[in-house]
C-alpha positions in Angstrom: 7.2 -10.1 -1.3 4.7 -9.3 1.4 7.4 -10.5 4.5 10.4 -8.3 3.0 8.5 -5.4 3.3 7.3 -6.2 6.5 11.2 -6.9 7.0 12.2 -3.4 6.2 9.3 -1.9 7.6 10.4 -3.6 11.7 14.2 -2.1 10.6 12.2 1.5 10.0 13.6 1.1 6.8 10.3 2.7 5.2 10.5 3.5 1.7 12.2 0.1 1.5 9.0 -0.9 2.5 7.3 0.8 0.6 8.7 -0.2 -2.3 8.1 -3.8 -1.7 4.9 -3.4 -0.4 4.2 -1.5 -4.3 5.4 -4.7 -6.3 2.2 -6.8 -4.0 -0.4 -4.8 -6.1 -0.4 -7.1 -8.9 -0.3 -9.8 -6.7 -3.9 -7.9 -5.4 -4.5 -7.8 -8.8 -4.4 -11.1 -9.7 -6.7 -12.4 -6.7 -6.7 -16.3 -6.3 -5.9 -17.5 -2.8 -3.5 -15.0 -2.2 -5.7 -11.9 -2.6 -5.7 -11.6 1.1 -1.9 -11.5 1.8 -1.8 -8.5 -0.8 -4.7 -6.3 0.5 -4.1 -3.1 0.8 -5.8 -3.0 4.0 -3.1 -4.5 5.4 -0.6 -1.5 4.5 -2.6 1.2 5.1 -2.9 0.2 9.1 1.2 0.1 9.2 1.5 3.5 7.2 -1.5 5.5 8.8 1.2 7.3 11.2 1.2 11.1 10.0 4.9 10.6 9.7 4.6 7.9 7.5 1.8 9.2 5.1 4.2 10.1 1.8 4.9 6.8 2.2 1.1 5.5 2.0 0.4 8.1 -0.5 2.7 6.8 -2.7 1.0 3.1 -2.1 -2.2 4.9 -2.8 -1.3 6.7 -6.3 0.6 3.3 -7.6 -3.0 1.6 -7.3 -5.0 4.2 -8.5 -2.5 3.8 -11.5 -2.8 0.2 -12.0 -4.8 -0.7 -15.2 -6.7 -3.1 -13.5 -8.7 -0.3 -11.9 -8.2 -1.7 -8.2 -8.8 1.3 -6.1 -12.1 1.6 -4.8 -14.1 4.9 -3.1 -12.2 4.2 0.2 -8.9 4.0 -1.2 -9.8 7.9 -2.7 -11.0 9.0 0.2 -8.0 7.5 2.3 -6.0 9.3 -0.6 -7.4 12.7 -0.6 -7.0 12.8 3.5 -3.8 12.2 3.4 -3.0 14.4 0.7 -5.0 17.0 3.1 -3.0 15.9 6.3 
């Protein structure tokens, strides 16, 4: 999942992207050996450009929204800057 959004992402095909980079939460979620291929980490440093922050807001709200409770106090303080930005 992880390399087509990273495919769409070198095209500047962003809420492609996005999108792809969304369906990896539960993939986060679900940890095992693969928790590191899914962090979110790895998103926000591609989407921390001001002109891609509705894009990494949107990222941001759909893992505040997962039931497994994933965000942590740095994910709401990255949220709540960009939402200020």
């Amino acid at each position: 999942m992880k390399s087509a959004g990273d495919y769409y992402f070198s095209k500047e095909m962003f809420e492609e992207a996005i999108g792809y980079y969304i369906r990896t939460i539960e993939g986060f979620a679900l940890g095992g050996k693969d928790r590191k291929e899914f962090a979110p980490n790895f998103i926000y440093k591609k989407f921390l450009n001001t002109s891609l922050q509705p894009f990494l807001i949107t990222y941001l709200e759909k893992l505040h929204e997962h039931p497994g409770h994933l965000a942590d106090v740095h994910d709401t303080t990255l949220l709540i800057s960009s939402y200020l930005n």
